[in-house]
C-alpha positions in Angstrom: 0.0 0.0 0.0 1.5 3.5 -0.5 1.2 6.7 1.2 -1.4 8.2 -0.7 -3.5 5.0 -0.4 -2.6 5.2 3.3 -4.0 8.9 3.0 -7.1 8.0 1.9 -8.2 5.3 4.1 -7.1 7.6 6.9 -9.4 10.7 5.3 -12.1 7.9 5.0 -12.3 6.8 8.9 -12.7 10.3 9.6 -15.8 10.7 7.6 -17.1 6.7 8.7 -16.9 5.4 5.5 -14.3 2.9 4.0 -12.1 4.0 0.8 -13.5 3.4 -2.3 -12.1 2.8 -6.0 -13.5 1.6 -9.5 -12.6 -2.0 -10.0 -10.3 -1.3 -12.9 -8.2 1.4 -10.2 -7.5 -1.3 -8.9 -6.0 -4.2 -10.7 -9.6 -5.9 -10.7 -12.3 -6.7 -13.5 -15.5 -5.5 -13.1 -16.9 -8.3 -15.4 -15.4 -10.9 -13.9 -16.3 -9.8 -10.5 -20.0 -9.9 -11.5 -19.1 -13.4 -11.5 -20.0 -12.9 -8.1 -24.0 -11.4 -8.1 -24.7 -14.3 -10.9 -23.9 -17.6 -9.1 -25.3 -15.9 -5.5 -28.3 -14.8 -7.2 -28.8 -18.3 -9.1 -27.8 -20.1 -5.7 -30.7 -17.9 -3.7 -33.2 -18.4 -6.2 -31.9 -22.4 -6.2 -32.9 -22.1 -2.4 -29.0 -23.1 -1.3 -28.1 -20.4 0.3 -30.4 -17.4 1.9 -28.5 -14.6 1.2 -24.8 -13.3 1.5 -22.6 -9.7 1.8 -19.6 -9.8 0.3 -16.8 -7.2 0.6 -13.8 -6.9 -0.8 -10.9 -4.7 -0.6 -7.9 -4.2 -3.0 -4.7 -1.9 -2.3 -6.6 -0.5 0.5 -10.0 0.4 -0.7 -13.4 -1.3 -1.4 -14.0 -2.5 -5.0 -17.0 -4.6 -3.9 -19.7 -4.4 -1.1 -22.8 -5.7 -2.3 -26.2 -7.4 -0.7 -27.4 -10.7 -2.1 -30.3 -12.6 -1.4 -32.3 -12.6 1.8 -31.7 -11.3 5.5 -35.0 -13.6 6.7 -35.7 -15.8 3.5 -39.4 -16.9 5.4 -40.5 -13.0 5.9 -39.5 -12.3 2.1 -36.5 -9.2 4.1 -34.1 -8.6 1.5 -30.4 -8.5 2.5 -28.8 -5.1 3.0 -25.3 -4.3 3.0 -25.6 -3.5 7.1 -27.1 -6.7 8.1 -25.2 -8.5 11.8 -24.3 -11.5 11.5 -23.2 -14.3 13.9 -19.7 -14.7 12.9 -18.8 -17.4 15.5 -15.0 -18.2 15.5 -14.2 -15.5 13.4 -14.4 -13.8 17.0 -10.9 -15.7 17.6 -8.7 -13.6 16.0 -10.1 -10.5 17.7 -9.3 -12.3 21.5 -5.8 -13.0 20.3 -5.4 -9.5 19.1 -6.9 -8.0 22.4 -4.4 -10.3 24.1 -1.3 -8.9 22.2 -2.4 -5.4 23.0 -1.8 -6.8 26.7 1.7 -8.6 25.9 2.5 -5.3 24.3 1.9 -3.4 27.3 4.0 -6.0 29.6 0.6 -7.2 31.7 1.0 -10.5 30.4 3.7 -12.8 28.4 3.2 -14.9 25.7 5.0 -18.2 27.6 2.9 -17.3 31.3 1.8 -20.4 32.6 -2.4 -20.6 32.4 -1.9 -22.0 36.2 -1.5 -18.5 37.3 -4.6 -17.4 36.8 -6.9 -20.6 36.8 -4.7 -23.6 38.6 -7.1 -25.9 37.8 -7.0 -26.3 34.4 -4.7 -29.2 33.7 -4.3 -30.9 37.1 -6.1 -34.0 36.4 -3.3 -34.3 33.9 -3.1 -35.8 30.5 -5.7 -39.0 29.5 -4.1 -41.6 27.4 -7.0 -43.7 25.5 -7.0 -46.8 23.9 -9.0 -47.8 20.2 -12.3 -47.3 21.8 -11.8 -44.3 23.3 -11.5 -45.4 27.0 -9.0 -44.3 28.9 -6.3 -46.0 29.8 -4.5 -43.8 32.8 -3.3 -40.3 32.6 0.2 -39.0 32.7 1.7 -35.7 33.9 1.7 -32.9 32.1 5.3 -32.5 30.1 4.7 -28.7 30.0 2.5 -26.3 31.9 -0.3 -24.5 29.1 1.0 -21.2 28.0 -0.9 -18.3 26.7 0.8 -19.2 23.1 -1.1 -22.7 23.4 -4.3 -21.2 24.0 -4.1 -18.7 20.8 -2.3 -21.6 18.7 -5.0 -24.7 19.5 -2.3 -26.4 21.2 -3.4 -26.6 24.8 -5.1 -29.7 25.0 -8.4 -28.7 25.2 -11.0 -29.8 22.5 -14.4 -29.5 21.5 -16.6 -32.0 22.8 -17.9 -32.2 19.2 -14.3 -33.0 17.8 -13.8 -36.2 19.0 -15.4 -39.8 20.2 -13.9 -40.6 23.5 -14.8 -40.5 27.1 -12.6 -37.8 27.7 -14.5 -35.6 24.6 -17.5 -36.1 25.8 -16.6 -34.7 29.0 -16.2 -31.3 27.4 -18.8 -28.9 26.2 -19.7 -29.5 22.5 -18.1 -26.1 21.5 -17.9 -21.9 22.3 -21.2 -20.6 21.5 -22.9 -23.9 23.7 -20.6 -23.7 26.7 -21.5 -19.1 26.7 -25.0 -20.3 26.5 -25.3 -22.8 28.9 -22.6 -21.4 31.4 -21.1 -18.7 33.6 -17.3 -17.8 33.2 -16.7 -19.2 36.5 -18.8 -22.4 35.7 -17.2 -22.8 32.6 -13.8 -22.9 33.9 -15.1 -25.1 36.6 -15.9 -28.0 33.8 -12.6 -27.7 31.9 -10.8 -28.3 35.4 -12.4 -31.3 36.2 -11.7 -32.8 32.8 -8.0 -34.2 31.9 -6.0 -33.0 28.8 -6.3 -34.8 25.0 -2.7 -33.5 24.5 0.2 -32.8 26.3 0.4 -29.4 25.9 2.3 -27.7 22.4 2.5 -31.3 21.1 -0.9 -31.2 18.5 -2.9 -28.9 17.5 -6.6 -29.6 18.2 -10.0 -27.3 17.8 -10.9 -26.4 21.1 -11.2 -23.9 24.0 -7.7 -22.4 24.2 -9.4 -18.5 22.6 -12.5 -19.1 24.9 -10.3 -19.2 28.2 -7.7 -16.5 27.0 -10.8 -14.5 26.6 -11.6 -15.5 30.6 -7.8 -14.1 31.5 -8.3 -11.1 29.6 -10.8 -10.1 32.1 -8.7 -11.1 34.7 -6.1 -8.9 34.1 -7.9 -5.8 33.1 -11.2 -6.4 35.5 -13.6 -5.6 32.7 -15.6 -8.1 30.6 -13.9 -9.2 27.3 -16.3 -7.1 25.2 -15.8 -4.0 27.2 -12.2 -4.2 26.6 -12.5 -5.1 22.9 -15.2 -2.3 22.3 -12.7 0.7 23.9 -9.6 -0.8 22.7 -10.6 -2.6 19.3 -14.1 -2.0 17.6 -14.6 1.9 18.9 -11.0 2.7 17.6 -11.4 1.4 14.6 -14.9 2.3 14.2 -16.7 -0.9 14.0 -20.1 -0.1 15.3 -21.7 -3.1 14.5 -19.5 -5.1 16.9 -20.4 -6.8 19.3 -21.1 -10.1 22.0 -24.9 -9.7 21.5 -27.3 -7.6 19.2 -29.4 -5.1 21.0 -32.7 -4.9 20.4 -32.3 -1.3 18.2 -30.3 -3.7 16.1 -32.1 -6.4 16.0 -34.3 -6.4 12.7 -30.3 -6.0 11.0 -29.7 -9.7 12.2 -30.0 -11.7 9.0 -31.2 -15.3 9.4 -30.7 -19.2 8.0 -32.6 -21.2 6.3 -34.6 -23.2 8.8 -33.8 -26.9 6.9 -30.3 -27.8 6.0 -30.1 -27.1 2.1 -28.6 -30.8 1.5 -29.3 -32.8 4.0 -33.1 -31.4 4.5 -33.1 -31.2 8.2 -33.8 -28.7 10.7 -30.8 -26.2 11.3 -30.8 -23.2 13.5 -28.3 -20.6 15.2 -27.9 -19.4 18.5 -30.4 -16.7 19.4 -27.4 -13.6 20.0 -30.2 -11.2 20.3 -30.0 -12.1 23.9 -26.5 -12.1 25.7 -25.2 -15.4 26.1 -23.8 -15.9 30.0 -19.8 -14.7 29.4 -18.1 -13.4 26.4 -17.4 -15.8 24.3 -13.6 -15.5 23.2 -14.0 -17.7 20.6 -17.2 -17.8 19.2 -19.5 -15.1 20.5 -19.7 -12.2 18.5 -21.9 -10.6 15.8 -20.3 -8.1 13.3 -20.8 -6.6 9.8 -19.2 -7.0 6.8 -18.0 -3.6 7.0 -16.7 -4.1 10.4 -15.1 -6.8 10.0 -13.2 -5.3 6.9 -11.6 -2.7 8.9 -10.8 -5.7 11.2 -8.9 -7.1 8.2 -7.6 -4.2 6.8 -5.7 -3.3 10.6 -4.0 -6.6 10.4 -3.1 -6.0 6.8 -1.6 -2.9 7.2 0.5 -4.3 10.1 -1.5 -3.1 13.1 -2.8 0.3 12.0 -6.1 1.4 10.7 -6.9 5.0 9.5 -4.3 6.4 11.7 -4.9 4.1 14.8 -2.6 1.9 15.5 -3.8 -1.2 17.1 -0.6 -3.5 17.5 2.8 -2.7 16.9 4.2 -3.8 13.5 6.6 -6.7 14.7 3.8 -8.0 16.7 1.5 -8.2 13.7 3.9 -9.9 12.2 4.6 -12.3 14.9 0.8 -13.4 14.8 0.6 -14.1 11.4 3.7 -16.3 11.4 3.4 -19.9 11.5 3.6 -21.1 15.2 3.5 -24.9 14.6 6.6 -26.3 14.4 7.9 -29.6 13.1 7.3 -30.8 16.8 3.8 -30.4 16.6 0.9 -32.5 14.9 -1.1 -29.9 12.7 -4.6 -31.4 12.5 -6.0 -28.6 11.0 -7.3 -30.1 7.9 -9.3 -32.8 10.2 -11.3 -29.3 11.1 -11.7 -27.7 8.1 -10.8 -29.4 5.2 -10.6 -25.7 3.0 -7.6 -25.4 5.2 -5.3 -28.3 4.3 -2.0 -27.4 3.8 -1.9 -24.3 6.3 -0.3 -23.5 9.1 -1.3 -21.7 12.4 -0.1 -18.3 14.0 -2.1 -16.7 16.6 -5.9 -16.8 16.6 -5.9 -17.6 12.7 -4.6 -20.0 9.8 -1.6 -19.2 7.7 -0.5 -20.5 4.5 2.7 -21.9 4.0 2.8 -22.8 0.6 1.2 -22.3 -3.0 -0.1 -25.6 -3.6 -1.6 -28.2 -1.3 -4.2 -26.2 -0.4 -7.6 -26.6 -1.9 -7.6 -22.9 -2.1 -6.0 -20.3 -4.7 -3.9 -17.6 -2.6 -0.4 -16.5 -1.8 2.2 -17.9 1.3 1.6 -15.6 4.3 -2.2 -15.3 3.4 -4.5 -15.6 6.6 -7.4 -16.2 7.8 -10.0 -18.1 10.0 -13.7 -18.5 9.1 -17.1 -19.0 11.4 -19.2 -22.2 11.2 -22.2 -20.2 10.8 -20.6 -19.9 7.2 -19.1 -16.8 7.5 -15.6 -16.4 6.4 -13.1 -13.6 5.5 -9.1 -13.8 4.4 -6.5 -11.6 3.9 -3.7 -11.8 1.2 -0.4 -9.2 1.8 0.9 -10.4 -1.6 -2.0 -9.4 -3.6 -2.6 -6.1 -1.0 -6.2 -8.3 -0.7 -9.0 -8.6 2.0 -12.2 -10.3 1.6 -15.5 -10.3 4.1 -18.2 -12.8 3.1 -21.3 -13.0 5.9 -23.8 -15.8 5.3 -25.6 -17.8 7.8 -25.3 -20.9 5.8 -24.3 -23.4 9.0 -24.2 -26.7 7.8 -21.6 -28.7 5.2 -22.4 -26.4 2.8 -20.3 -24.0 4.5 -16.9 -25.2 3.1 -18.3 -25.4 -0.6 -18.3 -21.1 -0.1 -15.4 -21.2 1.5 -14.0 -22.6 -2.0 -16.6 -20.9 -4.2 -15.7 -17.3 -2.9 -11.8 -17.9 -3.0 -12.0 -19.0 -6.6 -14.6 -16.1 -7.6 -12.6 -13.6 -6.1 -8.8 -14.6 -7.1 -10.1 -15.3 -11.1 -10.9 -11.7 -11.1 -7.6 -10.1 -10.1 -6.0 -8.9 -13.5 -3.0 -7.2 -12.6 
């Protein structure tokens, strides 16, 4: 990006709007990109999706923002480019980056043991299973859990819903079911009284580690997670959408899914986040916008700074989106998501690594880490790319968007 790019984006915060350029300005094609509006259009009419917003941003301004489909398909409400949208783990990368802001300001370290603040996670040690999934005995921890584990997905702490033994179903089935069901304090009751998967740093496994960095940011600052991400985060860089619930001014914004799965026929729903669930969720509890979560993208792609407001300092921006999974460590990723095979992990997100493997087009160093209410967003240094696309679309079909917007997008880059 150069300075006058970096001018205008700057000018733009100030007047609450995000930059704006004609496709051609740049490096884009306009016909290719209405790619776009005609498979959406022919998918929402096909009754496969309910409706979508996509936004997309090249060398630092907007070349796309458009409204497809249906907010509430039932009610006939048309999408708008301001609909909220549950954007479930897509809320991870915004706990790591609130907990950088911390390690930045020396109130907590990226290799802090977790038993400092909540000494019962980990002492019923590590459970070692057999085929069936019974266990076996449990073994001492090698290594305490650091805060790096719990932004990497290498603290041992799964998803109930990620695996079939004892131990799994021990644990809640996932972020936005644990904030709904449970206090904070509840919460980290259950993960205490349950043994590791993992030794800790050894494998890297979907789970809680974002959701209880979230519960140690408030402990450090003594304010919920939201209120530190609202004066810190979203108000700074004006996202005003935000949020860990939707108030009710909001609430007719909140776009819906379709009430039966569109493949296998049965009934699929979301979490209500009209009403606030019982903690903030770290890492899977907030709603957002589009344009929200573009400026989101665009701070990390400009290396911490946004408009003029710097966020994180340059080298710790970096840091993040590095690969932290080292040949030590067994990258499961793909197991999760299997749009992300191939990648590595940094802090709170996925990174690529290389050109190929990945089902995905892209660039090594892109990033990225989507929502399994469909929503999804990435961000490409190489290409000076970031793209937002919000869908409730919560079921298997999820991953054929995450491909179908990658390839629509990247086929219409022309220079």
């Amino acid at each position: 990006m150069n300075a006058v790019e970096a001018v205008s984006i700057a000018s733009a915060s100030s007047s609450g709007a995000l930059p704006r350029a004609d496709p051609e300005d740049a490096g884009m094609s306009p016909t290719r990109l209405a790619h776009i509006a005609a498979v959406l259009y022919g998918d929402v009419a096909r009754g496969q999706l309910p409706g979508a917003v996509v936004a997309i941003a090249r060398r630092g301004k907007l070349v796309a923002h458009d409204a497809y489909g249906y907010r509430d398909k039932a009610a006939g409400l048309p999408m708008t480019t301001d609909c909220i949208f549950n954007i479930a783990s897509m809320t991870k990368p915004m706990t790591a980056v609130a907990a950088l802001m911390l390690v930045e300001e020396g109130r907590l370290q990226l290799d802090e043991p977790l038993w400092k603040y909540f000494p019962k996670i980990g002492a019923n040690g590590v459970a070692i299973v057999d085929e069936t999934g019974a266990v076996v005995r449990t073994e001492h921890p090698t290594r305490s859990i650091v805060m790096l584990d719990l932004m990497r997905h290498t603290c041992g702490m799964p998803y109930g819903s990620s695996g079939a033994t004892v131990v799994h179903r021990r644990y809640p089935h996932g972020s936005s079911a644990a904030a709904a069901a449970m206090t904070g304090s509840e919460f980290l009751d259950r993960l205490g009284s349950v043994p590791l998967v993992h030794h800790p740093g050894t494998v890297w496994d979907y789970g809680f580690g974002l959701d209880v960095l979230g519960l140690v940011i408030e402990k450090v600052t003594g304010q919920t997670l939201g209120q530190f991400l609202e004066a810190r985060v979203f108000g700074p860089l004006g996202m005003r959408d935000t949020a860990f619930h939707v108030p009710p001014g909001k609430a007719a914004r909140y776009a819906r899914a379709l009430p039966h799965d569109p493949l296998t026929g049965e009934p699929q729903s979301l979490p209500d986040l009209t009403k606030p669930a019982q903690f903030d969720c770290g890492g899977g509890g907030a709603v957002s916008t589009a344009d929200d979560y573009m400026r989101f993208a665009l701070m990390l792609l400009c290396k911490g700074e946004y408009a003029g407001t710097r966020i994180l300092g340059r080298k710790t921006v970096e840091y993040m989106l590095s690969n932290q999974l080292g040949p030590g460590v067994i990258n499961q990723i793909a197991q999760t998501d299997p749009t992300r095979a191939g990648y590595g992990f940094g802090l709170g997100l996925a990174v690529r690594t290389t050109p190929g493997i990945s089902p995905l087009l892209g660039s090594v160093g892109e990033f990225n880490w989507p929502g399994m209410s469909g929503t999804n967003w990435w961000a490409d240094p190489q290409e000076d790319l970031a793209v937002v696309f919000m869908s409730h679309a919560p079921g298997p079909i999820r991953w054929h968007y995450r491909r179908l917007i990658n390839t629509l997008v990247y086929q219409a880059i022309v220079d």
